[in-house]
C-alpha positions as a printed Julia matrix, in Angstrom:
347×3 Matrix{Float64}:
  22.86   -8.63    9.86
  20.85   -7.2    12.54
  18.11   -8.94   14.5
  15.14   -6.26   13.37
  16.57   -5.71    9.99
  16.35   -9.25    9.18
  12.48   -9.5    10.66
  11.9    -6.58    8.44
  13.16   -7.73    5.31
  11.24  -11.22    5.83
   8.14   -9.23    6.38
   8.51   -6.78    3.35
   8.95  -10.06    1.3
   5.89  -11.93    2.68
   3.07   -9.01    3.26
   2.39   -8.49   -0.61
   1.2   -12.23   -0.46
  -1.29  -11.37    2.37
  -3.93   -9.9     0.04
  -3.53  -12.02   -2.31
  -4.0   -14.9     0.2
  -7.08  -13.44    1.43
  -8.3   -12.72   -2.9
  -8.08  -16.81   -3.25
  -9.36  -18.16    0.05
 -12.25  -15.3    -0.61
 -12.93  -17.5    -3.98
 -11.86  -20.69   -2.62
 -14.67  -19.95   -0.13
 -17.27  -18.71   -3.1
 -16.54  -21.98   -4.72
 -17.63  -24.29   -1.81
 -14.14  -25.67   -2.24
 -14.9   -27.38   -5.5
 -11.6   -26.83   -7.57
 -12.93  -26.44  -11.16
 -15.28  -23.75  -10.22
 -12.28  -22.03   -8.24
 -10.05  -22.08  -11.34
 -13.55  -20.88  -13.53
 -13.61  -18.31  -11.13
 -10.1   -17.22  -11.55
 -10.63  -17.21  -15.22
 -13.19  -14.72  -15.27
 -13.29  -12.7   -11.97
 -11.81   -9.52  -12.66
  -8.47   -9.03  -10.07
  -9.32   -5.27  -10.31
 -12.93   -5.92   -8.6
 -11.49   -8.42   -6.25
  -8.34   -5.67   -5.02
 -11.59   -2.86   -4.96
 -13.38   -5.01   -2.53
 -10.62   -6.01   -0.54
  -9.69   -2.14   -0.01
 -12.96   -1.04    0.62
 -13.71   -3.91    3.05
 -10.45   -3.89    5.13
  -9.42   -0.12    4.85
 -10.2     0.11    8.74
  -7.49   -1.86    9.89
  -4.28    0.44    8.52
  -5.08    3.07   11.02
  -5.48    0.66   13.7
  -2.38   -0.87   12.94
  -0.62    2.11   12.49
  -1.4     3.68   15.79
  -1.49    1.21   17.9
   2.22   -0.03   16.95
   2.79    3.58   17.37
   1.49    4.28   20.74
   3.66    0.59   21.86
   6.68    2.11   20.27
   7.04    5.48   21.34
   5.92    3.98   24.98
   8.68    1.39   24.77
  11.08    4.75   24.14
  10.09    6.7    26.98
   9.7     4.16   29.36
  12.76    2.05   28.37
  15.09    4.27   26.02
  17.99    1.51   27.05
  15.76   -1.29   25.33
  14.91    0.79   22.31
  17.28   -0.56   20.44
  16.36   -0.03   15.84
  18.74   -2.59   15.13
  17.66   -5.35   17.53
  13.76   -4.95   17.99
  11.32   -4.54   15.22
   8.9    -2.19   17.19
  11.51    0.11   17.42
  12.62   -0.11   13.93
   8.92    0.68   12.93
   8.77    3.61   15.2
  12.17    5.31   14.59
  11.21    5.22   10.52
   7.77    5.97   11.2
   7.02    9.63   10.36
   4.68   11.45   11.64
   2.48   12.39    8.72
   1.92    9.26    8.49
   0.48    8.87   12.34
  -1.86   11.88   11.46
  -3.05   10.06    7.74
  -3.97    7.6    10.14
  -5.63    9.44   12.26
  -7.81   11.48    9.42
  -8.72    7.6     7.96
  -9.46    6.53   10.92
 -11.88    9.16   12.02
 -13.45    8.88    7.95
 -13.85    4.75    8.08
 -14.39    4.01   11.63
 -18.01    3.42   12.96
 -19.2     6.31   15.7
 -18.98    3.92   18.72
 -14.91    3.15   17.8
 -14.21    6.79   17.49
 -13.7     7.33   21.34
 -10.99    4.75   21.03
  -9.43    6.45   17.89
  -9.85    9.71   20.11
  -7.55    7.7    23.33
  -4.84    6.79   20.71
  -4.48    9.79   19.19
  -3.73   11.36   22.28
  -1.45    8.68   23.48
   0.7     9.74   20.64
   0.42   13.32   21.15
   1.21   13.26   24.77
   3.66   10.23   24.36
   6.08   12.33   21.43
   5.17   15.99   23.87
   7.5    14.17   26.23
  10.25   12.84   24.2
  11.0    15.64   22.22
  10.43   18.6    25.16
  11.12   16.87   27.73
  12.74   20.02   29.8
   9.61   22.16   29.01
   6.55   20.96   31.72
   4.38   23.57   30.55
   4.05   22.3    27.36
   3.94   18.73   28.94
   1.41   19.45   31.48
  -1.06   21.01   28.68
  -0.56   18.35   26.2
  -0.43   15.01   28.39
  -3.07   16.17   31.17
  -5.44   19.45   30.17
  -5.89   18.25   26.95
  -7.1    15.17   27.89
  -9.22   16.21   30.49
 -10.88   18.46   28.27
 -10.98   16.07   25.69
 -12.78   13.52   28.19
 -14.92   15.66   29.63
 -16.17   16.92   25.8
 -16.74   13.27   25.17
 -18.55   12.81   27.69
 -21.11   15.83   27.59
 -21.82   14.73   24.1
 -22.06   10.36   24.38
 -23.28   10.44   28.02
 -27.05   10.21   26.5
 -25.85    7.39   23.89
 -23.6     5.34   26.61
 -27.3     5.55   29.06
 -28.94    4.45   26.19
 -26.56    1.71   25.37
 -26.72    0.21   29.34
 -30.83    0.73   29.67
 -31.1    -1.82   26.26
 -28.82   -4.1    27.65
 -25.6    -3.74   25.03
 -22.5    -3.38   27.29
 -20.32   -3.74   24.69
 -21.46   -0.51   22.96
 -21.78    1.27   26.32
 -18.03    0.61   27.23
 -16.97    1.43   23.78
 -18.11    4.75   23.89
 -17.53    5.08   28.03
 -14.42    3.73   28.8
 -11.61    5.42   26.41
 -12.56    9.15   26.79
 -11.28    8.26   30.85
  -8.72    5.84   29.56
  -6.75    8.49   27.67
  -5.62   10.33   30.62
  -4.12    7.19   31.86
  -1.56    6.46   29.68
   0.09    9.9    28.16
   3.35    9.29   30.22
   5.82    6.29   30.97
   5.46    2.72   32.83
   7.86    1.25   35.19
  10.84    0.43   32.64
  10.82   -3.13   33.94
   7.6    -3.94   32.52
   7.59   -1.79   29.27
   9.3    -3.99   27.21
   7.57   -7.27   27.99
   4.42   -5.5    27.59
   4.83   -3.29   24.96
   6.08   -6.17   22.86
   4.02   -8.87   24.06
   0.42   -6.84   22.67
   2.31   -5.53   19.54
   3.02   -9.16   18.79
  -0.96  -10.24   20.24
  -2.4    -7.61   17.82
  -0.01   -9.0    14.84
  -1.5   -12.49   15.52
  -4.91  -11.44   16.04
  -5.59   -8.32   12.96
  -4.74  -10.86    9.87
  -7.33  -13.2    11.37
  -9.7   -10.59   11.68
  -9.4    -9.17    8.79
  -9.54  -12.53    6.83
 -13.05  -13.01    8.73
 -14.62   -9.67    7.56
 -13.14  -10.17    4.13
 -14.57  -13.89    3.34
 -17.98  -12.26    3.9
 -17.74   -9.13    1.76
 -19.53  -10.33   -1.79
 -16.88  -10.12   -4.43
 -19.27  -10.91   -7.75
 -22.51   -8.83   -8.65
 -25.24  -10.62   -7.62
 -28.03  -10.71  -10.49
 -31.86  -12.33  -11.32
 -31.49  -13.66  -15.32
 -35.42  -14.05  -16.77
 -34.95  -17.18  -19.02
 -37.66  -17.93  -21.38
 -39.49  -21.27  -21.59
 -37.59  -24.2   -23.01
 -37.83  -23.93  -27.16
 -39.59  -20.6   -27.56
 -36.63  -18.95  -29.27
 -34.46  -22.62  -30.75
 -33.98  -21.92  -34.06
 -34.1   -25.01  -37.17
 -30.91  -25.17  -39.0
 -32.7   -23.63  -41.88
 -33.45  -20.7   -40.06
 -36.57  -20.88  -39.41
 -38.2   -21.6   -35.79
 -38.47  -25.02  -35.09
 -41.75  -26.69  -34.07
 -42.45  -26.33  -30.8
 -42.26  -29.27  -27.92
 -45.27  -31.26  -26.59
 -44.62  -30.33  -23.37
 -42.6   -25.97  -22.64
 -41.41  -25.35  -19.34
 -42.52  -22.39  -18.08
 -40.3   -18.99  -17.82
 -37.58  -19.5   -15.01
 -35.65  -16.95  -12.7
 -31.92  -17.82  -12.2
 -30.72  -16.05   -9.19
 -26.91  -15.89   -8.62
 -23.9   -14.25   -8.8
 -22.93  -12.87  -12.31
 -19.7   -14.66  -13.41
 -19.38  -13.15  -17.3
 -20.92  -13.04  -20.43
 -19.53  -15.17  -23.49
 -20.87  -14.97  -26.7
 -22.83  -18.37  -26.23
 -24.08  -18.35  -22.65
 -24.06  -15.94  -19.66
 -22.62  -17.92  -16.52
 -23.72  -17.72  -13.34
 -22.73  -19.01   -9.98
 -26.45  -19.81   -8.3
 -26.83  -19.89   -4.89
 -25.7   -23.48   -4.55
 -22.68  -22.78   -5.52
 -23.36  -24.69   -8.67
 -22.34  -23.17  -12.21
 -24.9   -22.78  -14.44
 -24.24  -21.99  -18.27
 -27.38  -20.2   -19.47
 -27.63  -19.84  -23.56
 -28.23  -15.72  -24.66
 -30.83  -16.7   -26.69
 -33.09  -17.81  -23.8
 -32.02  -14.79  -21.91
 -35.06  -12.73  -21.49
 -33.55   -9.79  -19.37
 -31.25   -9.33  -16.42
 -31.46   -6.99  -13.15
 -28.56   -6.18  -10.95
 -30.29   -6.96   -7.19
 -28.6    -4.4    -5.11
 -27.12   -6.24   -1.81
 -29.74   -6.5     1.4
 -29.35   -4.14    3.8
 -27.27   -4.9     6.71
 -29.75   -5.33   10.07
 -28.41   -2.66   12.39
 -26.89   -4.46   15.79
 -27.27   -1.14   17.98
 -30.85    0.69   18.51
 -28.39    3.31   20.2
 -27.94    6.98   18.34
 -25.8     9.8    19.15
 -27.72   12.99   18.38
 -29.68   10.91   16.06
 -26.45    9.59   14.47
 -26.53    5.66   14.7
 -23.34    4.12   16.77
 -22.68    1.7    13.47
 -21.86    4.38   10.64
 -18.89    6.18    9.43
 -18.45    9.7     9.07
 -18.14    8.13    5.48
 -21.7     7.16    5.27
 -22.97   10.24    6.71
 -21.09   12.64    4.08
 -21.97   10.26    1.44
 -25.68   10.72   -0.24
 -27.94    8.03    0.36
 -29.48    5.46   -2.51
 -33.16    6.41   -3.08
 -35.68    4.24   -1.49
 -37.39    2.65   -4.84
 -39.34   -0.43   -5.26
 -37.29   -4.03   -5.71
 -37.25   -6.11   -8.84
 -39.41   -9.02   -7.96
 -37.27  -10.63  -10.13
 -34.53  -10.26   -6.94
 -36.86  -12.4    -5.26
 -36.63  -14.99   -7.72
 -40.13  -14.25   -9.27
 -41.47  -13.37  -12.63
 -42.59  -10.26  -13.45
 -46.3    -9.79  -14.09
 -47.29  -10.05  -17.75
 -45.91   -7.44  -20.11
């Protein structure tokens, strides 16, 4: 059997178990590796929730997989078509199968989930591909070629430019470089590479950072994951110890010498049995609370992130999505004090 055929049958057997390696470190992580409240957790988190926040947390990273292995492969083809070889290389294998709707589903994602200061980036890949497949399929029409893999991207720099050149001045005068090259550096960079590299070097390179970024996206990805909260985080209102016990007989039983004031549990809402409600506090301690000293519960919505950038683009902040733009935003409203794990003032 063939070299890349092989590869790709090992790795069609092993990535289903990625996610759900990431679903148990995620609760072996919640669990402050204590193995009984792992396996509790397993019992009762809902693999539905867990999948939901996986997706929604890691949904960047198919586009940037996608096109970057594309841009490697179809530059391995034009720069090397004696070393794109299907059967012996699995970068090639992946870009002779990949189609091309799929390359522009990636594109549309990525332009939906990506924050404003990677879209320049997303922008320099796209047309890599554009200008990179231009050449291989017409390559005895240099009209065509000329338009795609050099106007277009000069005009697509120089757009880029007239609209981030206030955000990337920004960026430099409060001191965050990082953000400043993001949004500076790939408008230029994408007339660079829209044509072949000496075919000596294309396949060490074009396989040595399509195996760099297979090393390195799994371990970023676990890293965002393990901090994305996978269990509703609620404030239970217990009442005071033996205000609501009940005598066998049915009646209420005499109260203590000494009642314990009302409590707030805050934690992370495991489930509700018909005996207790069982949270995971912030300890990472399970506590089983009885229902009938359950008082009330609030859902405490999670904190707002702390923006890293002060830097806006036309008043559009370089850390949101398109996504969170279109989206309508959560009225402002008051918190529970119980969120802040205090009682609420007498009813």
């Amino acid at each position: 059997m063939a070299g890349a055929r092989q590869a790709q049958q090992w790795l069609l057997t092993l990535l289903p178990a990625f996610p759900v390696l990431l679903l148990v470190l995620r609760l072996w992580q919640l669990s402050r590796q204590d193995m009984s409240t792992m396996l509790l957790l397993v019992q009762y988190v809902s693999p539905l929730g867990l999948l939901s926040a996986l997706l929604i947390a890691l949904v960047w990273a198919f586009p940037l997989g996608v096109l970057t292995f594309g841009v490697l492969g179809r530059l391995l083809r034009l720069s090397a078509p004696e070393r794109f070889d299907p059967e012996r290389s699995l970068l090639a294998s992946w870009t002779a199968r990949t189609p091309g709707w799929v390359l522009s589903a990636a594109v549309a994602l990525g332009a939906l989930t990506w924050q404003l200061r990677f879209l320049p980036t997303l922008l320099m890949l796209g047309l890599w591909l554009l200008a990179l497949r231009t050449r291989y399929l017409h390559p005895d029409q240099p009209t065509r070629i000329l338009v795609v893999a050099v106007a277009l991207p000069l005009a697509a720099a120089v757009l880029a430019y007239s609209v981030l050149y206030a955000a990337i001045v920004a960026a430099v005068w409060e001191g965050e470089l990082t953000t400043a090259a993001l949004l500076a550096v790939p408008p230029a960079a994408a007339v660079l590479l829209t044509g072949p590299i000496p075919g000596w070097s294309a396949p060490v390179l074009t396989h040595g950072l399509a195996y760099t970024v297979a090393a390195v996206l799994p371990l970023v990805m676990g890293a965002v994951f393990l901090r994305v909260p996978v269990l509703p985080t609620a404030a239970v209102e217990l009442a005071p110890q033996g205000a609501v016990d009940a005598s066998p007989g049915g009646g209420a039983a005499p109260a203590p010498a000494v009642r314990a004031d009302p409590v707030v549990v805050l934690g992370a809402l495991i489930t509700v049995t018909d005996t207790s409600t069982i949270v995971l506090d912030r300890a990472a301690g399970v506590r089983f609370l009885p229902n009938g000293r359950v008082r009330s519960q609030v859902l405490c919505p999670e904190a707002a992130r702390v923006p890293y950038s002060v830097v806006t683009v036309h008043g559009w902040p370089v850390e949101e999505t398109v996504l969170d733009w279109m989206m309508p935003r959560r009225p402002v409203a008051d918190p529970d004090v119980r969120c802040d794990g205090r009682l609420p003032a007498a009813r």
